[in-house]
Biopython code that builds the backbone (N, CA, C, O; Angstrom):
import numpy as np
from Bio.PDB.StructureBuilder import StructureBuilder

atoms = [
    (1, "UNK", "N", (-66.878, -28.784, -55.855)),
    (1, "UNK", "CA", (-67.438, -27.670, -55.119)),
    (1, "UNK", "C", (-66.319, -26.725, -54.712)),
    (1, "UNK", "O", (-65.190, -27.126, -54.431)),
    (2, "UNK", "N", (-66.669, -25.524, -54.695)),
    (2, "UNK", "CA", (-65.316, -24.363, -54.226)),
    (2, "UNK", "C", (-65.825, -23.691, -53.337)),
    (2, "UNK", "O", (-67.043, -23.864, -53.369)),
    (3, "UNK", "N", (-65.393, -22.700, -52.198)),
    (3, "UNK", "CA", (-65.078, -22.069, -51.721)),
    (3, "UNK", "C", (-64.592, -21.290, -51.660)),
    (3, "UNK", "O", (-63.367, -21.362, -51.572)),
    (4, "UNK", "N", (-65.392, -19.781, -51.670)),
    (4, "UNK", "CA", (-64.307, -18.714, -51.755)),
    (4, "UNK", "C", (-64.130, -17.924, -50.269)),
    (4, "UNK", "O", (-65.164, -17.647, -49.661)),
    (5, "UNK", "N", (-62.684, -17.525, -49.622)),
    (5, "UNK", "CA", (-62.963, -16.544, -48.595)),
    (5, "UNK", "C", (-62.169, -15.415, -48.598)),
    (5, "UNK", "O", (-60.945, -15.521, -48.531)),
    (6, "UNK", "N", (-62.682, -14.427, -48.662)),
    (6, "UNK", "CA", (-62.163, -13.154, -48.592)),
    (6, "UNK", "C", (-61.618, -12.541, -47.212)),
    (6, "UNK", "O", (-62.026, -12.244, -46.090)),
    (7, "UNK", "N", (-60.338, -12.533, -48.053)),
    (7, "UNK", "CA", (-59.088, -11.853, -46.742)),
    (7, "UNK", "C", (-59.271, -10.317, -46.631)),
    (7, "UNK", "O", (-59.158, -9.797, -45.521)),
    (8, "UNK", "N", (-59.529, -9.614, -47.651)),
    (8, "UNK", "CA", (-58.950, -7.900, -47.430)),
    (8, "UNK", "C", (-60.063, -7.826, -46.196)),
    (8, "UNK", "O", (-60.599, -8.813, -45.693)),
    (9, "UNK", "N", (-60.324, -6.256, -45.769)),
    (9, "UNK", "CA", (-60.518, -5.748, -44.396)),
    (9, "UNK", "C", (-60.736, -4.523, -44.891)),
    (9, "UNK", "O", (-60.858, -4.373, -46.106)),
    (10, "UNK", "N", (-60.829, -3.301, -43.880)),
    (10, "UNK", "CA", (-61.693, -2.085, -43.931)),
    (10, "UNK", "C", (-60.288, -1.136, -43.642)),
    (10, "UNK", "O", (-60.356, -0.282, -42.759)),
    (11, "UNK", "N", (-59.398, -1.260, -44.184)),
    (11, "UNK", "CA", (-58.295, -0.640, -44.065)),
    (11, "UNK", "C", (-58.282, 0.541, -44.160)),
    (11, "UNK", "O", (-57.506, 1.179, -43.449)),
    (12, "UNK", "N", (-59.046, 1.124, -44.971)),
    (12, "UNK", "CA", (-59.284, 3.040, -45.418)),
    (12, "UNK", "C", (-60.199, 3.481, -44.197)),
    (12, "UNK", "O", (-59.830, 4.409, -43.478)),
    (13, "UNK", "N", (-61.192, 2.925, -44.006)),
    (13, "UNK", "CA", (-61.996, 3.269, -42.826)),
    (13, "UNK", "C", (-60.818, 2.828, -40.999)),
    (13, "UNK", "O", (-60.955, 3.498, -39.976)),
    (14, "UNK", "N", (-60.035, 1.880, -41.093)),
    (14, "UNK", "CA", (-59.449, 1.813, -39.677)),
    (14, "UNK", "C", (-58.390, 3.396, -39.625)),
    (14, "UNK", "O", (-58.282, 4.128, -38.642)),
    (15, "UNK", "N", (-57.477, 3.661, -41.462)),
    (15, "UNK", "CA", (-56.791, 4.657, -41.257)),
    (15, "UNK", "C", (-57.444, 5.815, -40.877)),
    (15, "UNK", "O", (-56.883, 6.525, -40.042)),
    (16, "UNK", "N", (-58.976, 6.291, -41.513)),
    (16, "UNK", "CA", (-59.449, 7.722, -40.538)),
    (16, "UNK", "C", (-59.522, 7.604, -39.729)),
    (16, "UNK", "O", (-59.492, 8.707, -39.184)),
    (17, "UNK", "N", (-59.706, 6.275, -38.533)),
    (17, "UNK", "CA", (-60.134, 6.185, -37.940)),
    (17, "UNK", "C", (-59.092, 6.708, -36.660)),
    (17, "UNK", "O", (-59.277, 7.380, -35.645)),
    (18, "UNK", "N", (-57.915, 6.038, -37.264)),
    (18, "UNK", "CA", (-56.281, 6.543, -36.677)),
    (18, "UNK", "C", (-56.088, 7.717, -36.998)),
    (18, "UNK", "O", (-55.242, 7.968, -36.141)),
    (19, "UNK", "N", (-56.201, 8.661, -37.562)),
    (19, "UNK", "CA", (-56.214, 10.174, -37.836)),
    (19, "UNK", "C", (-56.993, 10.819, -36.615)),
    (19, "UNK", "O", (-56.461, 11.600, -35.827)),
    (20, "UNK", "N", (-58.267, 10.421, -36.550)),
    (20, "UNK", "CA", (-59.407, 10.981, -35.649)),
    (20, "UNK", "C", (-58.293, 10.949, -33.763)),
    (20, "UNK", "O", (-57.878, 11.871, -33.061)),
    (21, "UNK", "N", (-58.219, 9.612, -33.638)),
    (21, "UNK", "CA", (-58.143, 9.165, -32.150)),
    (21, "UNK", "C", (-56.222, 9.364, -32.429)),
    (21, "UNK", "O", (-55.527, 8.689, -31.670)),
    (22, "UNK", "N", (-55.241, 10.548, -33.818)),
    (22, "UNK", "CA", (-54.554, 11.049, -32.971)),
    (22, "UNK", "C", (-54.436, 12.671, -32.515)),
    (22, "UNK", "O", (-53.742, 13.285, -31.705)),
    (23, "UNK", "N", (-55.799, 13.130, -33.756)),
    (23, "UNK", "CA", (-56.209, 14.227, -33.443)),
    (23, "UNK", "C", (-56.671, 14.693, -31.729)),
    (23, "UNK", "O", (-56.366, 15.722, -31.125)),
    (24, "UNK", "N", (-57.505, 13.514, -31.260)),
    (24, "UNK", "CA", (-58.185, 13.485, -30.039)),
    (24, "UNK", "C", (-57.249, 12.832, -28.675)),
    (24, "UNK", "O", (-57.637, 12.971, -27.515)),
    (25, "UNK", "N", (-56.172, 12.225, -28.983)),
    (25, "UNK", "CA", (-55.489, 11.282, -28.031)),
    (25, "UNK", "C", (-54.486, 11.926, -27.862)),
    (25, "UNK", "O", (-54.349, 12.345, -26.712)),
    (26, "UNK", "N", (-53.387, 12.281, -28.867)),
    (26, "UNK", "CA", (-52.252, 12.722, -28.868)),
    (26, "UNK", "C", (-51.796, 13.671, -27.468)),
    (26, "UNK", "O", (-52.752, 14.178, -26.880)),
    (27, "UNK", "N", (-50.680, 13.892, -27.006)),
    (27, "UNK", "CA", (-50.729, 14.520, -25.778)),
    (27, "UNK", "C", (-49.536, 15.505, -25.838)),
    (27, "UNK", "O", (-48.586, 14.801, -26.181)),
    (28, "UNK", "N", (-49.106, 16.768, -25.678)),
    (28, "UNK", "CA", (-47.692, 17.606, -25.301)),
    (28, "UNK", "C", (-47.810, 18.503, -24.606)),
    (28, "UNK", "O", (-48.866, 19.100, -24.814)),
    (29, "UNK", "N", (-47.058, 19.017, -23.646)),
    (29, "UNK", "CA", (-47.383, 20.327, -22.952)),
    (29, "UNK", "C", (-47.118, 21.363, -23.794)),
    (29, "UNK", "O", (-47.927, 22.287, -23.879)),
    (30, "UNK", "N", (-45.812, 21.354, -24.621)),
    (30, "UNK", "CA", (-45.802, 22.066, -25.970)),
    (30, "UNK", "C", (-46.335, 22.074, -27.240)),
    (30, "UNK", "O", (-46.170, 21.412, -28.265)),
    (31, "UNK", "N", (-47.072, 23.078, -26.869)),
    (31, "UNK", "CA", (-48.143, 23.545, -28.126)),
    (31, "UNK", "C", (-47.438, 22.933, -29.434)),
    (31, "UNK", "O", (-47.886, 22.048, -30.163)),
    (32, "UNK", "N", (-46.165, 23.658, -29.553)),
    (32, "UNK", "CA", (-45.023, 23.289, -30.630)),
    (32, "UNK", "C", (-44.734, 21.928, -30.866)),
    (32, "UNK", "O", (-44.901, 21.326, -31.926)),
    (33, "UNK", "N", (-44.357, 21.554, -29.966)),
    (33, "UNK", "CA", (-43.682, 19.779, -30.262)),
    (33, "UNK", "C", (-45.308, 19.330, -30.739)),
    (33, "UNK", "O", (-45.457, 18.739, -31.809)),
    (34, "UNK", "N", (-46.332, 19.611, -29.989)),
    (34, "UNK", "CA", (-47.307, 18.767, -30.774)),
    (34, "UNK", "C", (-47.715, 18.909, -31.720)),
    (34, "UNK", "O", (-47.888, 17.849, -32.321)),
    (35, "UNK", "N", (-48.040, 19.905, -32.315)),
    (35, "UNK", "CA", (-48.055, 20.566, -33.981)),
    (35, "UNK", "C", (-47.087, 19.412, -34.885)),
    (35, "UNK", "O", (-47.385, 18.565, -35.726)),
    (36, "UNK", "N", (-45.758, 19.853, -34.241)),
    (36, "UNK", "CA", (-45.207, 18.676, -35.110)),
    (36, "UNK", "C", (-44.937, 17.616, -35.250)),
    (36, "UNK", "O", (-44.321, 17.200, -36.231)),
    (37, "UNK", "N", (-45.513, 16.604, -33.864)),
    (37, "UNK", "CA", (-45.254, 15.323, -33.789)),
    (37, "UNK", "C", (-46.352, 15.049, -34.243)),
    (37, "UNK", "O", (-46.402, 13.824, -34.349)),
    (38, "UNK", "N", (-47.827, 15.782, -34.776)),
    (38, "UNK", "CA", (-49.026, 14.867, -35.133)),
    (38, "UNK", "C", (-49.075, 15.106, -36.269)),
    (38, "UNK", "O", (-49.967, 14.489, -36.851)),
    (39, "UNK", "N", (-48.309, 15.951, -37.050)),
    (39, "UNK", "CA", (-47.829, 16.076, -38.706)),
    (39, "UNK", "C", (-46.927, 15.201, -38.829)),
    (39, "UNK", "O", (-47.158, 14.396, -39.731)),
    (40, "UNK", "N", (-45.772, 15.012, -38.138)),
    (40, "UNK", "CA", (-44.957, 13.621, -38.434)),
    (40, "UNK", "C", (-46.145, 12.079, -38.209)),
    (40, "UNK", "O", (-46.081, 11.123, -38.981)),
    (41, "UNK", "N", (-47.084, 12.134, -37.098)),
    (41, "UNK", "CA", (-47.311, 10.818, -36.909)),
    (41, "UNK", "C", (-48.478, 10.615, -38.154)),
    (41, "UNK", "O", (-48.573, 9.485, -38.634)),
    (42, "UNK", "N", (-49.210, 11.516, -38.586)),
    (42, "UNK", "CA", (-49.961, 11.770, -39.546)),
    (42, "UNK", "C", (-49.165, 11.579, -40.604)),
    (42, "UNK", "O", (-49.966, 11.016, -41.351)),
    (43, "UNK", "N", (-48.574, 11.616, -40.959)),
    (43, "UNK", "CA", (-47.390, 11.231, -42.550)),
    (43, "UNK", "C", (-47.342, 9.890, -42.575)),
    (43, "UNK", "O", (-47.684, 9.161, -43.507)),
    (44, "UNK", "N", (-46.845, 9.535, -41.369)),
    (44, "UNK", "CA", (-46.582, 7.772, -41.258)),
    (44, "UNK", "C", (-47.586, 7.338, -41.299)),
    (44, "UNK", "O", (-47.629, 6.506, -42.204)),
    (45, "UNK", "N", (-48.619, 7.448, -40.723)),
    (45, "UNK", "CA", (-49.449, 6.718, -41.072)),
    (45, "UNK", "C", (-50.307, 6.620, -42.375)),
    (45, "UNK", "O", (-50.900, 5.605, -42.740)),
    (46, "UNK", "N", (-50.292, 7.473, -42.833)),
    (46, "UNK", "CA", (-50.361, 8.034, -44.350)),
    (46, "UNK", "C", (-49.961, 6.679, -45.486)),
    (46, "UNK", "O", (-50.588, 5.968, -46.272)),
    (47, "UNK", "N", (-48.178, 6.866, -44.912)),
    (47, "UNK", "CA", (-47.637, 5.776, -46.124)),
    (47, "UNK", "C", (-47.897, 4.076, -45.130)),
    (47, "UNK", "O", (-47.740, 3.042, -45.780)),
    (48, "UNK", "N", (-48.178, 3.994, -44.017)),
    (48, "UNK", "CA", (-48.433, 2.556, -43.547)),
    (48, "UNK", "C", (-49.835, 2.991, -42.402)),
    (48, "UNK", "O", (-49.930, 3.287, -41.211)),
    (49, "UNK", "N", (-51.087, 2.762, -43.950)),
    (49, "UNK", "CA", (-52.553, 3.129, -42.594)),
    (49, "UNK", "C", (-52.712, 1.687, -42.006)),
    (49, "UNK", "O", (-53.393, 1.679, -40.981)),
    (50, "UNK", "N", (-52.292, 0.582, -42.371)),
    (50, "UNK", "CA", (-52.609, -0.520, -41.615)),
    (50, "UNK", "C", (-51.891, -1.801, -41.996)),
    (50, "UNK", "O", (-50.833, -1.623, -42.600)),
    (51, "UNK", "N", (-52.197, -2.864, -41.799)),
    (51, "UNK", "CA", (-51.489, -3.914, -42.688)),
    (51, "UNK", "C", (-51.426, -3.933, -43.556)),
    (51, "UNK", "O", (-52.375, -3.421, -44.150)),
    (52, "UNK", "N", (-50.079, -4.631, -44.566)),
    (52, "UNK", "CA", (-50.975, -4.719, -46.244)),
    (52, "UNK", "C", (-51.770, -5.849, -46.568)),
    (52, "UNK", "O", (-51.947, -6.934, -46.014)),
    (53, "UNK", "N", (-52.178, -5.355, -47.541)),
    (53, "UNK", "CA", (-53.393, -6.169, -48.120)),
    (53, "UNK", "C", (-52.860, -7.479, -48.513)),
    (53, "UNK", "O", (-51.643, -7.661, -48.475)),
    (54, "UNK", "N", (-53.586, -8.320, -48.850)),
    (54, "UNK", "CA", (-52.782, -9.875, -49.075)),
    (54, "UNK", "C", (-53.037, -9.453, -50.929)),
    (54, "UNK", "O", (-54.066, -9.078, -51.491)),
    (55, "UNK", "N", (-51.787, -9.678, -51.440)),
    (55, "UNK", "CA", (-51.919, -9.768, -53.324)),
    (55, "UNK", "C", (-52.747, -10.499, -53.836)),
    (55, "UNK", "O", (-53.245, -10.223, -54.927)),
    (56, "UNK", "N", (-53.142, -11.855, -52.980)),
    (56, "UNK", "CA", (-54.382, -12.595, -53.668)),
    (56, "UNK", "C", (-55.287, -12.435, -52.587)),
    (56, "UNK", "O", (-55.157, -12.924, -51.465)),
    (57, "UNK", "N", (-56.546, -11.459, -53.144)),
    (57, "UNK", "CA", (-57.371, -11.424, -51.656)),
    (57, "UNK", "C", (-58.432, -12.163, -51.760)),
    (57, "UNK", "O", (-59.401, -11.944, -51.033)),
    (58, "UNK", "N", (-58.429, -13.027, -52.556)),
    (58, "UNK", "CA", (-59.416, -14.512, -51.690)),
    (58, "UNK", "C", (-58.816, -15.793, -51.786)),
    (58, "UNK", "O", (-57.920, -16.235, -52.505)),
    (59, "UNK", "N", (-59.201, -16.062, -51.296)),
    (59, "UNK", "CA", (-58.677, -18.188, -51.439)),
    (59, "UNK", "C", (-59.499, -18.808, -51.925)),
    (59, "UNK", "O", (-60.516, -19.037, -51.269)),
    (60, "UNK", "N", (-59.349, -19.364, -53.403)),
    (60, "UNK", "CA", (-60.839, -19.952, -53.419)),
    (60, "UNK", "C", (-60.699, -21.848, -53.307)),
    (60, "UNK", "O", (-60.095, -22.291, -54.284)),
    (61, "UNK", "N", (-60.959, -22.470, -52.734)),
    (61, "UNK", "CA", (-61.133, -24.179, -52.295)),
    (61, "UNK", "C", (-61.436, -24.648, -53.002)),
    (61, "UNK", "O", (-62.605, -24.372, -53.272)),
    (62, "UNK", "N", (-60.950, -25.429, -53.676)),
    (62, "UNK", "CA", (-61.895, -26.575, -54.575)),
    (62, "UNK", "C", (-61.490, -27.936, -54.144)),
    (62, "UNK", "O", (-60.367, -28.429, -54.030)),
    (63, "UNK", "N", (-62.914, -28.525, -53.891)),
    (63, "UNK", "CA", (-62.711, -30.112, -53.036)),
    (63, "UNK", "C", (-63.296, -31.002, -54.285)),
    (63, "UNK", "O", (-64.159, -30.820, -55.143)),
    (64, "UNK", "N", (-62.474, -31.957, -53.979)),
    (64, "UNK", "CA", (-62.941, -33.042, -54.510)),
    (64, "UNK", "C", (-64.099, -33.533, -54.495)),
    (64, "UNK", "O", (-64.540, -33.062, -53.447)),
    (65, "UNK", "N", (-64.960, -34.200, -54.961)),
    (65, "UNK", "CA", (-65.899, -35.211, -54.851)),
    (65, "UNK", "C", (-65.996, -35.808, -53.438)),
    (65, "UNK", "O", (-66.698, -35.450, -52.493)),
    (66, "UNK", "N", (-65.173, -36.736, -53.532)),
    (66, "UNK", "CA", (-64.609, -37.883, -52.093)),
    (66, "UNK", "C", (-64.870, -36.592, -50.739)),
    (66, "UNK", "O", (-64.962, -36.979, -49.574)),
    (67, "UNK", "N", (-64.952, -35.273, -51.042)),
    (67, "UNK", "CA", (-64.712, -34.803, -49.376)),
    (67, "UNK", "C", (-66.457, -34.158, -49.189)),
    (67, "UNK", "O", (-67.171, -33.436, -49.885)),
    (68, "UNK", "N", (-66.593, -34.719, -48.146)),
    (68, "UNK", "CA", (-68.179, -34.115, -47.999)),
    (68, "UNK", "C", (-68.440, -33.279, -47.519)),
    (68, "UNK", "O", (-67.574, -32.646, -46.915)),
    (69, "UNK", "N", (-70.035, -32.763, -47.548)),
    (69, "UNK", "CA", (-70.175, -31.039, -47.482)),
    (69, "UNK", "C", (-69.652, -30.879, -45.955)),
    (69, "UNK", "O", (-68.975, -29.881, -45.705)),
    (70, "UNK", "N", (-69.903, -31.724, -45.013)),
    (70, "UNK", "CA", (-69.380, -31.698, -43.750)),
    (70, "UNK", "C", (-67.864, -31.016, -43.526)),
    (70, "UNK", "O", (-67.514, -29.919, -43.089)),
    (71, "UNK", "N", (-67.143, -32.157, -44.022)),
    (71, "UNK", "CA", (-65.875, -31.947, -43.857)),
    (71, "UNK", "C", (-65.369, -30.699, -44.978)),
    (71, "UNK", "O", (-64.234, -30.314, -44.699)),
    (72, "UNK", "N", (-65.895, -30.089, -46.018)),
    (72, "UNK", "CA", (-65.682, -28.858, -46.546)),
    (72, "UNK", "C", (-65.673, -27.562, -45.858)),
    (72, "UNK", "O", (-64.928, -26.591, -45.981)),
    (73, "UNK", "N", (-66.868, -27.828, -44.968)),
    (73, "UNK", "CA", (-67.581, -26.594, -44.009)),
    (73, "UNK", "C", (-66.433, -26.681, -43.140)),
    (73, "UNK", "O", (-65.697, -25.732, -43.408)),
    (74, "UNK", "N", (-65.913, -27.448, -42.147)),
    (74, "UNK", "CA", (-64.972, -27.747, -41.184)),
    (74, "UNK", "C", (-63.775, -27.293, -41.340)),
    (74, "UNK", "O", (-63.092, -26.870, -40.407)),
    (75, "UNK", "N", (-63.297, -27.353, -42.901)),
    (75, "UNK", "CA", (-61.843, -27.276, -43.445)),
    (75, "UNK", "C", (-62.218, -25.539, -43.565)),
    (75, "UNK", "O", (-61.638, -24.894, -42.692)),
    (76, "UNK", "N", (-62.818, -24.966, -44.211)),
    (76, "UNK", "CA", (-63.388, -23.363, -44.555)),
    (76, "UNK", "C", (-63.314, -23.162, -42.952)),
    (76, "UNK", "O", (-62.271, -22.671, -42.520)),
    (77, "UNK", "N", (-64.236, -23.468, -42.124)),
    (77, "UNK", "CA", (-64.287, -23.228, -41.005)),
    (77, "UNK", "C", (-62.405, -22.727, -40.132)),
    (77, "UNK", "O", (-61.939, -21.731, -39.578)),
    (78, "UNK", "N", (-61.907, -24.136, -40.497)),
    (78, "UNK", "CA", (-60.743, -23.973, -39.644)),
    (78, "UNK", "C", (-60.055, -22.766, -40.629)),
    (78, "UNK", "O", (-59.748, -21.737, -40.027)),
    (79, "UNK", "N", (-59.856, -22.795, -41.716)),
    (79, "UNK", "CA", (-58.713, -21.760, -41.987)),
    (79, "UNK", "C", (-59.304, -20.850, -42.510)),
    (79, "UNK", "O", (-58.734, -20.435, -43.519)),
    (80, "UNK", "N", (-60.694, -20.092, -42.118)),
    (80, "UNK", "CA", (-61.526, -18.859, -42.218)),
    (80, "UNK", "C", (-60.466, -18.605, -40.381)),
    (80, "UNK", "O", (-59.364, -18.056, -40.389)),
    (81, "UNK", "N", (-60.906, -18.954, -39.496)),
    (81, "UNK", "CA", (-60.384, -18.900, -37.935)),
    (81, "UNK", "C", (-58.852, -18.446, -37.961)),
    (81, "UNK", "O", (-58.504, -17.457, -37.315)),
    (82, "UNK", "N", (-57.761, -19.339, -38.874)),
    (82, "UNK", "CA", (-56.351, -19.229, -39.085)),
    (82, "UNK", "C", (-56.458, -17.531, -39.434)),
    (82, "UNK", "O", (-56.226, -16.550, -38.727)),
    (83, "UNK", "N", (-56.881, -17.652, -40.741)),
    (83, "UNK", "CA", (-56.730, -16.740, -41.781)),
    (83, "UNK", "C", (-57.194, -15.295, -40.656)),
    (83, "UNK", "O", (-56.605, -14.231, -40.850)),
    (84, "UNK", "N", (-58.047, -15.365, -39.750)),
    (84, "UNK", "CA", (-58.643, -14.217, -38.934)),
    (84, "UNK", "C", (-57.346, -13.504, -38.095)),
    (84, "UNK", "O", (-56.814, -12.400, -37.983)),
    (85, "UNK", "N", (-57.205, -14.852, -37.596)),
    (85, "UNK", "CA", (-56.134, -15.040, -36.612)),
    (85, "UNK", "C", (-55.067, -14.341, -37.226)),
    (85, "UNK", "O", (-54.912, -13.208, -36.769)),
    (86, "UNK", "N", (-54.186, -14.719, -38.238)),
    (86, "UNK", "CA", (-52.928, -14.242, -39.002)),
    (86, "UNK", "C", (-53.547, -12.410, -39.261)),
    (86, "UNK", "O", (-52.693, -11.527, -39.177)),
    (87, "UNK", "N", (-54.508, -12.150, -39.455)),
    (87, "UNK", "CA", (-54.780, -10.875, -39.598)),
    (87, "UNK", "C", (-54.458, -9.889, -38.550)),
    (87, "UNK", "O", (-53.702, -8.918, -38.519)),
    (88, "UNK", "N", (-55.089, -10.315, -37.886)),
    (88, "UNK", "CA", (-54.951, -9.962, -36.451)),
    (88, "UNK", "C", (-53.455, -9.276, -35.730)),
    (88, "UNK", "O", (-53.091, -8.117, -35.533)),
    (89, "UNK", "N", (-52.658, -10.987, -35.393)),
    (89, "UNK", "CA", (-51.124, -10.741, -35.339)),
    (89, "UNK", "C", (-50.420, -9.882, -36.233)),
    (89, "UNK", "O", (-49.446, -9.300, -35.757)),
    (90, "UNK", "N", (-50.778, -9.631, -37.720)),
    (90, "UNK", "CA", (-50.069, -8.637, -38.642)),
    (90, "UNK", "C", (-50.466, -7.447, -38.119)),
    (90, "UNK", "O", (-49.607, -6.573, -38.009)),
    (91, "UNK", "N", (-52.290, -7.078, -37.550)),
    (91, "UNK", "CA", (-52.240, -5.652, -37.478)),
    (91, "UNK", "C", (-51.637, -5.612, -36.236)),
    (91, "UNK", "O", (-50.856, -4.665, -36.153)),
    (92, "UNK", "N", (-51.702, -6.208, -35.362)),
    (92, "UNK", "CA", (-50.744, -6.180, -33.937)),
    (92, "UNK", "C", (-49.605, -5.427, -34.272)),
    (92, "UNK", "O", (-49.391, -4.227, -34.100)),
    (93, "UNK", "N", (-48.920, -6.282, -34.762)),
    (93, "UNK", "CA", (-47.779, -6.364, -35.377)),
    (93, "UNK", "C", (-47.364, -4.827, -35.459)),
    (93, "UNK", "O", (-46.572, -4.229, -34.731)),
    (94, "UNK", "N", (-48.195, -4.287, -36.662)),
    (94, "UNK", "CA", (-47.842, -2.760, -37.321)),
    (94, "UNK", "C", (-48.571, -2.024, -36.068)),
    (94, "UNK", "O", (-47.947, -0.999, -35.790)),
    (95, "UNK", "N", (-49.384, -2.170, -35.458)),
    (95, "UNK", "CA", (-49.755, -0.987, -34.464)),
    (95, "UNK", "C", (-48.367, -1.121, -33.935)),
    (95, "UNK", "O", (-47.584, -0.416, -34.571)),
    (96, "UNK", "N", (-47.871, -1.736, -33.068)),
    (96, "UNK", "CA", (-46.661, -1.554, -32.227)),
    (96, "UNK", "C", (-45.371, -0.962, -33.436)),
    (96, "UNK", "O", (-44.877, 0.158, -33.304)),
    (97, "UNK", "N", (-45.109, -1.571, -34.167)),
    (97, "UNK", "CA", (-44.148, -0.518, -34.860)),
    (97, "UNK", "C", (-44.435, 0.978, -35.290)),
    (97, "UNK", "O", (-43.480, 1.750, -35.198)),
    (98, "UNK", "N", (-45.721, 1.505, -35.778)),
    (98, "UNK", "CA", (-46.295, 2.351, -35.740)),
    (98, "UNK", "C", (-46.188, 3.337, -34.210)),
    (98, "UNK", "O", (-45.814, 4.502, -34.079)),
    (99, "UNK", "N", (-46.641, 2.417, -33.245)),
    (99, "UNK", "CA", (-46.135, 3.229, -31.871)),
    (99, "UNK", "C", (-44.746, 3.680, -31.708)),
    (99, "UNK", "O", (-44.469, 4.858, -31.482)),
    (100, "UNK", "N", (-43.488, 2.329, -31.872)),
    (100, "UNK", "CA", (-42.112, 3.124, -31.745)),
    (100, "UNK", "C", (-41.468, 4.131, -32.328)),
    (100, "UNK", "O", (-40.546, 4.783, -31.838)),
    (101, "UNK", "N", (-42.345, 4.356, -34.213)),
    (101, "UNK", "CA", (-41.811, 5.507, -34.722)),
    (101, "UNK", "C", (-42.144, 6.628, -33.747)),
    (101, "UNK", "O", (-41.316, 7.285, -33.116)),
    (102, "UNK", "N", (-43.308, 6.744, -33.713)),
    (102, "UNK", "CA", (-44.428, 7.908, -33.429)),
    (102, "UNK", "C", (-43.612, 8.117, -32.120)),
    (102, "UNK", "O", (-43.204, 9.274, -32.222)),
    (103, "UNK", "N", (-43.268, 7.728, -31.227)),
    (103, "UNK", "CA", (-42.318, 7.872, -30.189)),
    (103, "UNK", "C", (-41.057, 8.436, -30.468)),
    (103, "UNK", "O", (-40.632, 9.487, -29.988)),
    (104, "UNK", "N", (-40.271, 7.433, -31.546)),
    (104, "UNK", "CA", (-39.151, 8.233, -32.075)),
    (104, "UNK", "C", (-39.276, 10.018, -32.158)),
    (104, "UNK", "O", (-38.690, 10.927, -31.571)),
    (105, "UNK", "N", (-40.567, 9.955, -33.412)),
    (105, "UNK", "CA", (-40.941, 11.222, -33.920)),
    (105, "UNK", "C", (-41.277, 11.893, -32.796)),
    (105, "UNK", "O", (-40.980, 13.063, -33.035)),
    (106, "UNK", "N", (-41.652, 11.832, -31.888)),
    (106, "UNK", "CA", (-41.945, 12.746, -30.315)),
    (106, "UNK", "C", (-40.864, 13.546, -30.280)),
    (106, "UNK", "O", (-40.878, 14.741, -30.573)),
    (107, "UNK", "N", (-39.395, 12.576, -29.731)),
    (107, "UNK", "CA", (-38.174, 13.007, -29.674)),
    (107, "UNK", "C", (-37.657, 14.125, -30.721)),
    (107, "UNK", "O", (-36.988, 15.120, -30.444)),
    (108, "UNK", "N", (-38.218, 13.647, -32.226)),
    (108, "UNK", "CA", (-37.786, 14.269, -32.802)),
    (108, "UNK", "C", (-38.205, 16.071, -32.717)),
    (108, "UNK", "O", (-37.426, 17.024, -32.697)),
    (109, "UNK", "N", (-39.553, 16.068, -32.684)),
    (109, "UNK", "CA", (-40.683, 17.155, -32.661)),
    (109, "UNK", "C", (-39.996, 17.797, -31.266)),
    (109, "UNK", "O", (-39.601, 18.934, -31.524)),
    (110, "UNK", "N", (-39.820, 17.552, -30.348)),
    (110, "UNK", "CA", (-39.359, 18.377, -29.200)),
    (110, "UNK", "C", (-37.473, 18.653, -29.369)),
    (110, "UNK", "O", (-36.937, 19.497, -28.651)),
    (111, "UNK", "N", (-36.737, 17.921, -30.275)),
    (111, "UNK", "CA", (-35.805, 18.658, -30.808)),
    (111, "UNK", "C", (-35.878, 19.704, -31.651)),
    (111, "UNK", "O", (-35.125, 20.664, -31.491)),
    (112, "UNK", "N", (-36.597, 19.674, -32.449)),
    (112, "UNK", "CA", (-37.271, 20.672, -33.612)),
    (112, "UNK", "C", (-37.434, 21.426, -32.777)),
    (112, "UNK", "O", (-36.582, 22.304, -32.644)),
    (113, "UNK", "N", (-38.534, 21.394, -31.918)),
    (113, "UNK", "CA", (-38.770, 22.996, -31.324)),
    (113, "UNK", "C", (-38.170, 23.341, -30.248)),
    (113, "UNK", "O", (-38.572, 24.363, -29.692)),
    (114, "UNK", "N", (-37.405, 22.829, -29.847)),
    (114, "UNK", "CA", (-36.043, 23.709, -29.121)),
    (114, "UNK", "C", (-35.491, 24.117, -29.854)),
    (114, "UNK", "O", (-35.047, 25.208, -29.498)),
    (115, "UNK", "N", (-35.008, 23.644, -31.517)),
    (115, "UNK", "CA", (-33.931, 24.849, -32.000)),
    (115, "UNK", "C", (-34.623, 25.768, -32.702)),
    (115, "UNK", "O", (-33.990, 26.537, -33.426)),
    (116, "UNK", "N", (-36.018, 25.855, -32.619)),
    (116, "UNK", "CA", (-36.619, 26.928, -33.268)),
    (116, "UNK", "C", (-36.711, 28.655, -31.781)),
    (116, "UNK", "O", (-37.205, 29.732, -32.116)),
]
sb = StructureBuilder()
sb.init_structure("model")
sb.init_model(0)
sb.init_chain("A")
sb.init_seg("    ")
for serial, (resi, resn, name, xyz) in enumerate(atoms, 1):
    if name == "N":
        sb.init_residue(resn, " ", resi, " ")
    sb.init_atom(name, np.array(xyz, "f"), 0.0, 1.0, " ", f" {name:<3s}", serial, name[0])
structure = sb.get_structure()
């Protein structure tokens, strides 16, 4: 008997979704610096919209005979939960690096438009 579980995720739909809420969130008193810090943060996120994808995006199980439907469901069960879990911590992960550029790029955008 096998098991298949699918890892990928809604990655194209979370990146508009990050476009939208930095169109709507983003904050500067300068008109200027913000123009260009949401074209810089908009780029980055561009080339990293979310985690990457796993290269093999399913796992498929194959049990033996000897393991019963019980203990199949249990084993799927536990590392469907892992596998959620590890998703999770990765997008964690890239939101917070994603935040320190976009911060960087702040700095940068309000240097830019002082020497303009």
């Amino acid at each position: 008997m096998s098991n298949i579980i699918d890892i990928t995720s809604l990655d194209g739909f979370k990146a508009n979704q990050n476009e939208k809420i930095i169109d709507r969130e983003l904050f500067h008193p300068n008109p200027e610096v913000l123009k260009l810090w949401k074209a810089m943060v908009k780029n980055t996120l561009k080339k990293f919209p979310s985690s990457p994808e796993p290269s093999v995006p399913a796992l498929d199980l194959s049990f033996s005979e000897n393991v019963s439907v019980a203990e199949q469901e249990e084993i799927v069960k536990k590392i469907s939960i892992f596998l959620a879990s590890y998703k999770e911590d990765v997008a964690r992960q890239n939101f917070e690096a994603i935040k320190a550029i976009a911060l960087l790029q702040k700095e940068i955008a309000e240097y830019q438009a002082s020497e303009t």
